[in-house]
GUNUTOR-637116 format. One record per atom (N, C-alpha, C, O, CB): residue in one letter; chain; atom name; y, x, z. Coordinates in steps of 0.2 Angstrom, whole numbers, plus 2048, in hexadecimal, padded with zeros to 3 digits. Atoms other than C-alpha are relative to their C-alpha. Glycine has a CB too. Layout:
<sites>
SITE  residu  chaine  atome   c2   c1   c3
SITE       A       A     CA    Y    X    Z
...
</sites>
This chain:
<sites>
SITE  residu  chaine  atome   c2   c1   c3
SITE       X       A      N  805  804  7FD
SITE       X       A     CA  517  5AD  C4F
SITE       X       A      C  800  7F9  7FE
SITE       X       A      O  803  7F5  802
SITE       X       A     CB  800  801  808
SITE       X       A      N  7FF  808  803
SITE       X       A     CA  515  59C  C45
SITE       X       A      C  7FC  7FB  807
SITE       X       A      O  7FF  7F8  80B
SITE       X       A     CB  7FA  7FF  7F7
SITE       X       A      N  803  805  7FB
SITE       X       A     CA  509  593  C4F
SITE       X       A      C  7FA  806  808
SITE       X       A      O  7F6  80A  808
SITE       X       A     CB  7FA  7FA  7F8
SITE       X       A      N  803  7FF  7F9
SITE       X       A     CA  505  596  C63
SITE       X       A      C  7FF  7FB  802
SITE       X       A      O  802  7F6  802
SITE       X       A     CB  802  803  805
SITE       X       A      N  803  806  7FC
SITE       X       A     CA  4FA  58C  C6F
SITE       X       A      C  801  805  805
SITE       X       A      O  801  80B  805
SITE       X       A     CB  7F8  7FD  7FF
SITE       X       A      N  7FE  7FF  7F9
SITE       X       A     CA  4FD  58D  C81
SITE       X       A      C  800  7FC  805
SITE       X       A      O  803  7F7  804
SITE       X       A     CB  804  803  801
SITE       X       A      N  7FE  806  7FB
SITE       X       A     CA  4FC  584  C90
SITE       X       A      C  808  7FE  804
SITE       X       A      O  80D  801  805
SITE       X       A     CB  7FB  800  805
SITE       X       A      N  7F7  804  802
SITE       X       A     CA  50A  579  C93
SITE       X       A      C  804  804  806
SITE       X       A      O  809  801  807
SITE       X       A     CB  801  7F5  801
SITE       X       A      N  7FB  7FE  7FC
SITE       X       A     CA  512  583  CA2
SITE       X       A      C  7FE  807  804
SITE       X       A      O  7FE  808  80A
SITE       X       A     CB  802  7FA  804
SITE       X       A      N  800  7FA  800
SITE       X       A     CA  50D  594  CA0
SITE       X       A      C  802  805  7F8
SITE       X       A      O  803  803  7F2
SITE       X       A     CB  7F8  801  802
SITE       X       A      N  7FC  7FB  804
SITE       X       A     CA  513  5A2  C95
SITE       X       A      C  7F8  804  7FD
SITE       X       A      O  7F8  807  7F7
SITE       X       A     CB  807  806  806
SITE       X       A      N  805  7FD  804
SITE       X       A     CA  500  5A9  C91
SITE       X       A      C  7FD  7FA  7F9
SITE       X       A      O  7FA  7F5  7F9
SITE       X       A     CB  7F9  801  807
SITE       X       A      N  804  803  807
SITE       X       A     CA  4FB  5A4  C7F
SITE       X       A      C  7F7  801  801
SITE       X       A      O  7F4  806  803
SITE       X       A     CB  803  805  7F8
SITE       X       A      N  806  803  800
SITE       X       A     CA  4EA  59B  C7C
SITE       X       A      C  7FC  805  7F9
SITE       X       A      O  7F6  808  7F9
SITE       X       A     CB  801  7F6  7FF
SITE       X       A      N  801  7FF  805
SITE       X       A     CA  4EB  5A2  C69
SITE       X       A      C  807  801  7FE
SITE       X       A      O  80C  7FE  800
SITE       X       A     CB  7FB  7FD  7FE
SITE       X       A      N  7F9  7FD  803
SITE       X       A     CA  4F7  5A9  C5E
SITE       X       A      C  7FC  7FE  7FA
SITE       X       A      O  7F6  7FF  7F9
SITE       X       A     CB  804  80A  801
SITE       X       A      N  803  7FF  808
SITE       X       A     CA  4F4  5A3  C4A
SITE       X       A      C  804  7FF  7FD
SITE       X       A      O  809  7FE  800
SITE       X       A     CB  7FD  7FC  7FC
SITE       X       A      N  7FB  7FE  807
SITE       X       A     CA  4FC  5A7  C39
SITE       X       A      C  803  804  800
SITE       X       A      O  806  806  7FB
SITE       X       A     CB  805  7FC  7FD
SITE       X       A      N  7FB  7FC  800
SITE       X       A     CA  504  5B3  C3E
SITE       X       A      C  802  803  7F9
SITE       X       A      O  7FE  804  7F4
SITE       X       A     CB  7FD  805  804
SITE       X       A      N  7FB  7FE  806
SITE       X       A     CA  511  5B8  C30
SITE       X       A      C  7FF  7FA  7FA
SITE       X       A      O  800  7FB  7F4
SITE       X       A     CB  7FF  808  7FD
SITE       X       A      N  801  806  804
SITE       X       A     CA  50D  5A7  C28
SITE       X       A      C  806  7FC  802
SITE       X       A      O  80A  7FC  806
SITE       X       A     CB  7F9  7FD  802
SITE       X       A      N  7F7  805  7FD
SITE       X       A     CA  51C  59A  C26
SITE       X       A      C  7FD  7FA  7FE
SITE       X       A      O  7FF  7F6  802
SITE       X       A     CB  809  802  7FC
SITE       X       A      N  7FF  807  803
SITE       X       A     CA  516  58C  C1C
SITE       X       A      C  7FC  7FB  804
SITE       X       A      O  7F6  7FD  806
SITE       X       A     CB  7FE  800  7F7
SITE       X       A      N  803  804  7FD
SITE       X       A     CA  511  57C  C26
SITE       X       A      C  7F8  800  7FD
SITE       X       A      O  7F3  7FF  801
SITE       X       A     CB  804  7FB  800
SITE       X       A      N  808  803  802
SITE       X       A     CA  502  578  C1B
SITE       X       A      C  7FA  805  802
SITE       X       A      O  7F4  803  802
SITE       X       A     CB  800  7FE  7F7
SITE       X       A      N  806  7FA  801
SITE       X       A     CA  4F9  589  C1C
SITE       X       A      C  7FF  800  807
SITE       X       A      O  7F9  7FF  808
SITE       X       A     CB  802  809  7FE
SITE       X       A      N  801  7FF  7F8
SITE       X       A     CA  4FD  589  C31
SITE       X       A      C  7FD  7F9  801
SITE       X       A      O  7F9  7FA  805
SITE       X       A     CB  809  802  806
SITE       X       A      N  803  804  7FF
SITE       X       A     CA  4F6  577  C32
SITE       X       A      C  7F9  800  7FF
SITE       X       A      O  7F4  7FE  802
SITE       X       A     CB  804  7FD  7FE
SITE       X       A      N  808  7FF  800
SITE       X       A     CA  4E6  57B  C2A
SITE       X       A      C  7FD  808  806
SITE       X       A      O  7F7  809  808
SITE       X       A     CB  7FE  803  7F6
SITE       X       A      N  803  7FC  7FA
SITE       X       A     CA  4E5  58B  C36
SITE       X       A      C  800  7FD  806
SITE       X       A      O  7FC  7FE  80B
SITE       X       A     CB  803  806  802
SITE       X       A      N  803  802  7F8
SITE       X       A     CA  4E7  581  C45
SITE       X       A      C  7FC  7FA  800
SITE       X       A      O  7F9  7F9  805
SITE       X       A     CB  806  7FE  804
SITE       X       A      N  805  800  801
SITE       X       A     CA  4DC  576  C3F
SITE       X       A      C  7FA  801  800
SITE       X       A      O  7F6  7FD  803
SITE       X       A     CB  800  7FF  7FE
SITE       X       A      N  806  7FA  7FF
SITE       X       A     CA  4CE  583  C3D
SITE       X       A      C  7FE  803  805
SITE       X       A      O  7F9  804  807
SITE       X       A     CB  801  806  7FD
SITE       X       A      N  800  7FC  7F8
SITE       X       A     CA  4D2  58A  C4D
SITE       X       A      C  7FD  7FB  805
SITE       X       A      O  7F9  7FC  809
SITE       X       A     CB  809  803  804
SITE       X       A      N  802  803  7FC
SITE       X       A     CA  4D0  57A  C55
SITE       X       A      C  7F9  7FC  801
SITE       X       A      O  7F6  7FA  806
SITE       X       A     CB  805  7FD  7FF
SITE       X       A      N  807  802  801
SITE       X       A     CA  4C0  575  C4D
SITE       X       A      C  7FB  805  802
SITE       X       A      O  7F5  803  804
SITE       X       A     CB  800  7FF  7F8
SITE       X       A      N  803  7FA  7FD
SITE       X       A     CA  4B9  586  C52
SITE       X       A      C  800  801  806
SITE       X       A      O  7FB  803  808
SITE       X       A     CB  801  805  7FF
SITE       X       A      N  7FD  801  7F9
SITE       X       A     CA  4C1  586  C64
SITE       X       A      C  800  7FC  804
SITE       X       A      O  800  7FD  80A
SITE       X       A     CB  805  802  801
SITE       X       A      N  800  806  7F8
SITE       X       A     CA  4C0  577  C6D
SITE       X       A      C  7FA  7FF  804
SITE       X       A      O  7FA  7FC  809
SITE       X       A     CB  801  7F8  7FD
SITE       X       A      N  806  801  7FB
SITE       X       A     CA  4B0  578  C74
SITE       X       A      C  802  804  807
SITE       X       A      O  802  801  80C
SITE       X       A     CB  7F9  805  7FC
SITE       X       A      N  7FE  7FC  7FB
SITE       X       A     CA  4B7  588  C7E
SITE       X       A      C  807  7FE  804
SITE       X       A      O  809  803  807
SITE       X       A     CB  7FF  806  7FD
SITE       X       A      N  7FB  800  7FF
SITE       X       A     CA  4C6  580  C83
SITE       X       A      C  7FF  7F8  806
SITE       X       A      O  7FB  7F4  805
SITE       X       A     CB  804  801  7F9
SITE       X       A      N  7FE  804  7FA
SITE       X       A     CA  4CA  575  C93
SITE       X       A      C  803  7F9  800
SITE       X       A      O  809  7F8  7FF
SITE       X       A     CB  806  804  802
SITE       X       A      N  7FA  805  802
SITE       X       A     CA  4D0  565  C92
SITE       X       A      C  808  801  805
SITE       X       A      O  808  803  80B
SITE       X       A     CB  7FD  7F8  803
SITE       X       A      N  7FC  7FD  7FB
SITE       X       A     CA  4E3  569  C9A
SITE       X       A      C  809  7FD  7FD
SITE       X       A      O  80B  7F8  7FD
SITE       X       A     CB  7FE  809  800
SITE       X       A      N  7F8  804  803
SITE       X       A     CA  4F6  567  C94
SITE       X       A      C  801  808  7FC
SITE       X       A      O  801  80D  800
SITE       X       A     CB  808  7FC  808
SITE       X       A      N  801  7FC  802
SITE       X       A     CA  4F6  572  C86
SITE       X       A      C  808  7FE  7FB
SITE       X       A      O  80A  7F9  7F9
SITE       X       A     CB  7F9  800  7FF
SITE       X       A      N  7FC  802  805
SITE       X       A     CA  506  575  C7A
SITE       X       A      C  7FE  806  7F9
SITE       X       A      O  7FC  80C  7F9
SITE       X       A     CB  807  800  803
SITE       X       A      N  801  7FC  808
SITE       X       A     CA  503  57A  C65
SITE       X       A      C  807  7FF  7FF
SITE       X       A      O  809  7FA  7FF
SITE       X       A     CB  7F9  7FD  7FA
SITE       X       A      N  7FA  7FF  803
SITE       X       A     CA  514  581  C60
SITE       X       A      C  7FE  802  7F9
SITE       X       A      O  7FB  807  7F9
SITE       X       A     CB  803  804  804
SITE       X       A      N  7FD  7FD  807
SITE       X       A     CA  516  582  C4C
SITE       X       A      C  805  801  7FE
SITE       X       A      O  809  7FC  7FE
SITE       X       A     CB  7FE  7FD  7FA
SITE       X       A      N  7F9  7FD  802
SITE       X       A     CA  524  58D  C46
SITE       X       A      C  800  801  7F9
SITE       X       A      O  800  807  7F7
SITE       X       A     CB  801  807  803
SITE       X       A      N  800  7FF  808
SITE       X       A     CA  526  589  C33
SITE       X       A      C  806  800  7FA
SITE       X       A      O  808  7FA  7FA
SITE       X       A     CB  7FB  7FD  7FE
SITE       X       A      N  7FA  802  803
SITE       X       A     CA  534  58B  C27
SITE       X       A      C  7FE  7FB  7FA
SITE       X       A      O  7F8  7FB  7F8
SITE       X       A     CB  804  806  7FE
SITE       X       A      N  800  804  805
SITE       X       A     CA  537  57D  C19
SITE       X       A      C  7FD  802  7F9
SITE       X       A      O  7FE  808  7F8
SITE       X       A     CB  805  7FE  7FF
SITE       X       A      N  802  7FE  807
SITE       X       A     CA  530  57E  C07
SITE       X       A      C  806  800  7FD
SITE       X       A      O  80A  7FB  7FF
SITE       X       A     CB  7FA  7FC  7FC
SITE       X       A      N  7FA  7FF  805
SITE       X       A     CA  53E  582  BFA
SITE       X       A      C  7FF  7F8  7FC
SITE       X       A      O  7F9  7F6  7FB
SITE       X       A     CB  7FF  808  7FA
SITE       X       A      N  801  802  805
SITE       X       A     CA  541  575  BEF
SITE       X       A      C  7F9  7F8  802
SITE       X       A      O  7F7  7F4  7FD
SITE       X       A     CB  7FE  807  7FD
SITE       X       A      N  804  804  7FC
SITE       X       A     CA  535  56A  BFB
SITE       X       A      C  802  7F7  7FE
SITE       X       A      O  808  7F5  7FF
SITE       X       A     CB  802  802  807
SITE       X       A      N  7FC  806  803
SITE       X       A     CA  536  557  BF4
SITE       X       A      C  7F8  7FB  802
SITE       X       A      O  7F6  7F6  7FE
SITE       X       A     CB  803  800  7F6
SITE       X       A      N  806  803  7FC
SITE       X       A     CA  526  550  BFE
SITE       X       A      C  7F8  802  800
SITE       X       A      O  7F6  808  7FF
SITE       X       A     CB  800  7FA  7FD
SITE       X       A      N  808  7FC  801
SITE       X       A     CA  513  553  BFF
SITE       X       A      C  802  801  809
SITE       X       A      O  806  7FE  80D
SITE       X       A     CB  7FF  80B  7FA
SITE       X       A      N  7FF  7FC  7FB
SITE       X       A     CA  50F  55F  C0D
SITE       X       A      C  7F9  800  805
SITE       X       A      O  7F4  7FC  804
SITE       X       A     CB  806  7FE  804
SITE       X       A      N  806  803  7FC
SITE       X       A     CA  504  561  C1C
SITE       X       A      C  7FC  7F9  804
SITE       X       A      O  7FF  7F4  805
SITE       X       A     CB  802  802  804
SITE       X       A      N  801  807  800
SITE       X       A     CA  4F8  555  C21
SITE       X       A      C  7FA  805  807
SITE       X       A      O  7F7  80A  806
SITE       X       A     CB  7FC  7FB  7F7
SITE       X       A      N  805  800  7F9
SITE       X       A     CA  4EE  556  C34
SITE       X       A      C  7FB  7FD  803
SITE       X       A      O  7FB  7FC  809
SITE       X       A     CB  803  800  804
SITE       X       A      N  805  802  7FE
SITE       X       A     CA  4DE  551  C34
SITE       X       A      C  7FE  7F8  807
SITE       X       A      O  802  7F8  80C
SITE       X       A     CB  7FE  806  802
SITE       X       A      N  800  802  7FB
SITE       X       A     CA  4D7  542  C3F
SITE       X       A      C  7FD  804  807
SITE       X       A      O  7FD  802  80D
SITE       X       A     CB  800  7FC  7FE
SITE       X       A      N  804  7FC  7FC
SITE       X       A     CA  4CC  54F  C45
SITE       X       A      C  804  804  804
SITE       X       A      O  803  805  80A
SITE       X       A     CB  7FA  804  7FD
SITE       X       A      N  7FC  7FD  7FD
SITE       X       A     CA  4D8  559  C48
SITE       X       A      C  801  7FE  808
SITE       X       A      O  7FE  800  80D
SITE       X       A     CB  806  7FF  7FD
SITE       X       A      N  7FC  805  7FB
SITE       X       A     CA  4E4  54D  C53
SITE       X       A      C  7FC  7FE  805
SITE       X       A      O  7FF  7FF  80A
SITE       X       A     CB  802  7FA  7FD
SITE       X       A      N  805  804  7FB
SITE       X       A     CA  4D3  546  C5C
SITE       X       A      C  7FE  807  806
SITE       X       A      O  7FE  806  80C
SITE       X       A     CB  7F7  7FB  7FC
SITE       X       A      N  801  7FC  7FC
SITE       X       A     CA  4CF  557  C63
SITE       X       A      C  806  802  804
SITE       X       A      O  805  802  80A
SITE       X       A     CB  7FE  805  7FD
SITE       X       A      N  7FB  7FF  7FC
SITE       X       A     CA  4E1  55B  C68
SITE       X       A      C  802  7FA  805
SITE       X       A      O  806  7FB  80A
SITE       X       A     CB  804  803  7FC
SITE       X       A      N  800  804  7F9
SITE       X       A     CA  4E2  54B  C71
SITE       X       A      C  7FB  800  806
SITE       X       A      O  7FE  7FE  80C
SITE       X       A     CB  801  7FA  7FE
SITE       X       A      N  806  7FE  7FE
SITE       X       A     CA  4D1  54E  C79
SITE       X       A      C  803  806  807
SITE       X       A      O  804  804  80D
SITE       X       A     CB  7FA  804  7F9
SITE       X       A      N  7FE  7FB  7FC
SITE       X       A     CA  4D8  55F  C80
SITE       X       A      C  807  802  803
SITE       X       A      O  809  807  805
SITE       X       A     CB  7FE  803  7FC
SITE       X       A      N  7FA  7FF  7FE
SITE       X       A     CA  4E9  55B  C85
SITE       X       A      C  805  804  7FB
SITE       X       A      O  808  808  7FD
SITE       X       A     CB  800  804  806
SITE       X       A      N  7FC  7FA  804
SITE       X       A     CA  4F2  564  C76
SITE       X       A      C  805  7FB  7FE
SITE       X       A      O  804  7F5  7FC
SITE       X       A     CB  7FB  805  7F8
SITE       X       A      N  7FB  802  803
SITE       X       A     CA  503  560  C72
SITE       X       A      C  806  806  7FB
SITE       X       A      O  809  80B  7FC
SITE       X       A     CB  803  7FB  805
SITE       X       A      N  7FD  7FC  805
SITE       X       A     CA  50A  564  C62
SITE       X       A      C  809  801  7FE
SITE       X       A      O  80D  7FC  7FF
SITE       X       A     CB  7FD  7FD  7FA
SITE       X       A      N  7FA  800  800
SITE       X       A     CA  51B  56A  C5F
SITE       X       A      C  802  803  7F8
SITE       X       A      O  7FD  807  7F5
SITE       X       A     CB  804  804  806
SITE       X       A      N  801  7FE  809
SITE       X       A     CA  520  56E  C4C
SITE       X       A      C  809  803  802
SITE       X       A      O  80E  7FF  803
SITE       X       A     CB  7FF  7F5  7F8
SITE       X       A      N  7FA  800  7FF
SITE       X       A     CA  531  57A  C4F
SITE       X       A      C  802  804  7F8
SITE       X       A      O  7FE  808  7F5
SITE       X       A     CB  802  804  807
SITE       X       A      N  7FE  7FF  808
SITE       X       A     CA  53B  57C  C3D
SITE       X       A      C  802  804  802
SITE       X       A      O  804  803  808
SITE       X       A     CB  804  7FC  7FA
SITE       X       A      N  7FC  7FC  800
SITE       X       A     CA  543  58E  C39
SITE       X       A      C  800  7FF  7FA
SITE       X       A      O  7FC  7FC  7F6
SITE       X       A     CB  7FF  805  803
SITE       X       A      N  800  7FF  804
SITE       X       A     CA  54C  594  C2E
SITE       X       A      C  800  806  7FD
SITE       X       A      O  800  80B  800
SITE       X       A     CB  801  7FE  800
SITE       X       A      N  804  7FB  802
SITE       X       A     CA  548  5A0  C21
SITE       X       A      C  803  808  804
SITE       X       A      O  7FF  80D  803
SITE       X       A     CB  800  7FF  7F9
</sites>
């Protein structure tokens, strides 16, 4: 389960994405997408976005990049992001 939303002190998920996805950049444009499609219907509230992603091999910079549109909706709507590394 790469990336879940949920509110911050319950156990019911908001949305589940990527599933079987690992790489940050791909789960960053889905929660992007999701957020750009969903925030209308969503609450303002205390919300947490957990991303579960492992490292790129061989990794030597680049990478995900999070919108300011992004950022402005999840601060709008209470969302705090947590980015947790596994590994492979």
């Amino acid at each position: 389960m790469p990336i879940y939303i949920k509110l911050e002190r319950s156990n019911e998920y908001v949305a589940l994405l990527a599933k079987g996805k690992w790489e940050l950049s791909y789960q960053i444009q889905e929660l992007e997408r999701w957020l750009i499609e969903n925030s209308e219907d969503l609450v303002a509230s205390h919300y947490i976005a957990d991303i579960g992603f492992s490292i790129r091999e061989q990794a030597c910079g680049g990478g995900a990049i999070l919108s300011p549109e992004a950022m402005s909706i999840m601060g709008k709507l209470g969302i705090k992001l947590y980015l947790s590394e596994y590994c492979e």
